[in-house]
C-alpha positions in Angstrom: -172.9 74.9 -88.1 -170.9 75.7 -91.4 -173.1 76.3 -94.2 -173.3 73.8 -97.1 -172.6 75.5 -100.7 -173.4 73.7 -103.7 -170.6 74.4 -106.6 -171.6 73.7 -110.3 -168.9 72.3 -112.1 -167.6 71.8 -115.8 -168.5 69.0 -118.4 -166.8 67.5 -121.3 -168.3 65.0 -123.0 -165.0 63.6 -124.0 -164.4 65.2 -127.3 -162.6 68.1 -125.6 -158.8 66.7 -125.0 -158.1 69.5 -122.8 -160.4 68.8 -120.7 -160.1 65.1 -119.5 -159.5 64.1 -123.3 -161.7 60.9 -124.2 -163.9 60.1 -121.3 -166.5 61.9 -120.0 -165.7 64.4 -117.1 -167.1 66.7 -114.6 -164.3 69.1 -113.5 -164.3 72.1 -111.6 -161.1 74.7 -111.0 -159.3 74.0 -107.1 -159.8 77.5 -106.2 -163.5 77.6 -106.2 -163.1 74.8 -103.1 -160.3 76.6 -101.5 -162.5 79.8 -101.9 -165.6 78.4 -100.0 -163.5 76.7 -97.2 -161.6 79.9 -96.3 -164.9 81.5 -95.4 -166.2 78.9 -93.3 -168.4 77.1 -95.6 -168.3 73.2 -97.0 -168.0 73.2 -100.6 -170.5 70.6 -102.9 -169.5 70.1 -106.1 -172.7 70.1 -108.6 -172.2 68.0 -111.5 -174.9 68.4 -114.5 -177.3 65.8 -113.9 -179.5 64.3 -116.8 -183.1 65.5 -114.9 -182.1 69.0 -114.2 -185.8 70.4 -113.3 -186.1 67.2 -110.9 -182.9 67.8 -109.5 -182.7 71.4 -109.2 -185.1 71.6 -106.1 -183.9 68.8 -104.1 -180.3 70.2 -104.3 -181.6 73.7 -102.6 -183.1 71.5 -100.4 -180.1 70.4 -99.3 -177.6 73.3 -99.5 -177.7 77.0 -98.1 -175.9 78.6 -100.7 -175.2 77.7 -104.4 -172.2 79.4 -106.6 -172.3 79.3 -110.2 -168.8 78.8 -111.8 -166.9 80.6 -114.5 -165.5 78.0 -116.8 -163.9 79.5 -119.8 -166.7 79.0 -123.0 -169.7 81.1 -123.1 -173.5 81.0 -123.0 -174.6 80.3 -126.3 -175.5 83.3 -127.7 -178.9 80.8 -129.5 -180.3 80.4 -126.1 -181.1 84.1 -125.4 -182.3 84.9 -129.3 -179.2 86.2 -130.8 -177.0 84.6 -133.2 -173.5 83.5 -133.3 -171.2 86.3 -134.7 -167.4 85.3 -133.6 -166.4 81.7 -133.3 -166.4 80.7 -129.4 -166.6 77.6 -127.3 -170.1 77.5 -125.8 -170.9 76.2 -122.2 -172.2 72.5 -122.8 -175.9 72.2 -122.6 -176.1 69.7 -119.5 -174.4 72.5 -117.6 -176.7 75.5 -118.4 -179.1 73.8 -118.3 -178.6 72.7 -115.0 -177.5 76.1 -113.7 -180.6 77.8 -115.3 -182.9 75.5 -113.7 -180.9 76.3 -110.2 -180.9 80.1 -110.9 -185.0 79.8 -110.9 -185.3 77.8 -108.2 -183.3 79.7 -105.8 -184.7 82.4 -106.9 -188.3 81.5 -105.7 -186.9 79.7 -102.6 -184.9 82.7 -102.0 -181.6 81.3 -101.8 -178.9 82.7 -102.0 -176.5 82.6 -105.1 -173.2 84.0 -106.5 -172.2 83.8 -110.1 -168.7 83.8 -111.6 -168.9 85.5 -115.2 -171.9 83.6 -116.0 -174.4 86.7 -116.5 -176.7 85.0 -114.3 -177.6 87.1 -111.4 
């Protein structure tokens, strides 16, 4: 049986034109997809969903690896006690939040989990 691996994707709320302009989009880069499928495995694209400590468990539930994408804009630098020196686009807060609340899950659970330039592992 191919294992099932749950891929977080990207969100603009629609006030980022280069990313889906207007309207609000999940979006995630092709090769993450491709990269799953080559080694055997059934890519699941995570979008951030608005109850992320609800949601977080019953996606592990479901999936037998998760992979945490690289997206461009950073962690904002607020959310681990430091301050903003440099002007950056930060990841939007649906999405870490998400992929925080994931990262402690599968950690408990025990599942397994790869980060793209996140910092998260």
């Amino acid at each position: 049986m191919r294992p099932i691996i749950g891929i977080t994707s990207d969100y603009n709320d629609g006030d980022r034109p280069e990313f889906g302009g207007k309207i609000p989009t999940c979006f995630l880069r092709d090769r993450y997809v491709h990269a799953i499928e080559a080694i055997g495995g059934i890519p699941l694209i995570l979008p951030p969903l608005a109850s992320p400590s609800k949601s977080a468990r019953s996606i592990l539930e479901r999936i037998d690896g998760l992979l945490l994408t690289g997206s461009g804009p950073d962690i904002d630098p607020e959310i681990y006690g430091e301050r903003r020196r440099f002007p950056f686009k930060t990841v939007h807060p649906k999405r870490f939040l998400l992929e925080r609340e994931l990262v402690r899950q599968a950690k408990k659970k025990g599942c397994r989990f790869w980060e793209s330039a996140a910092g998260c592992s």
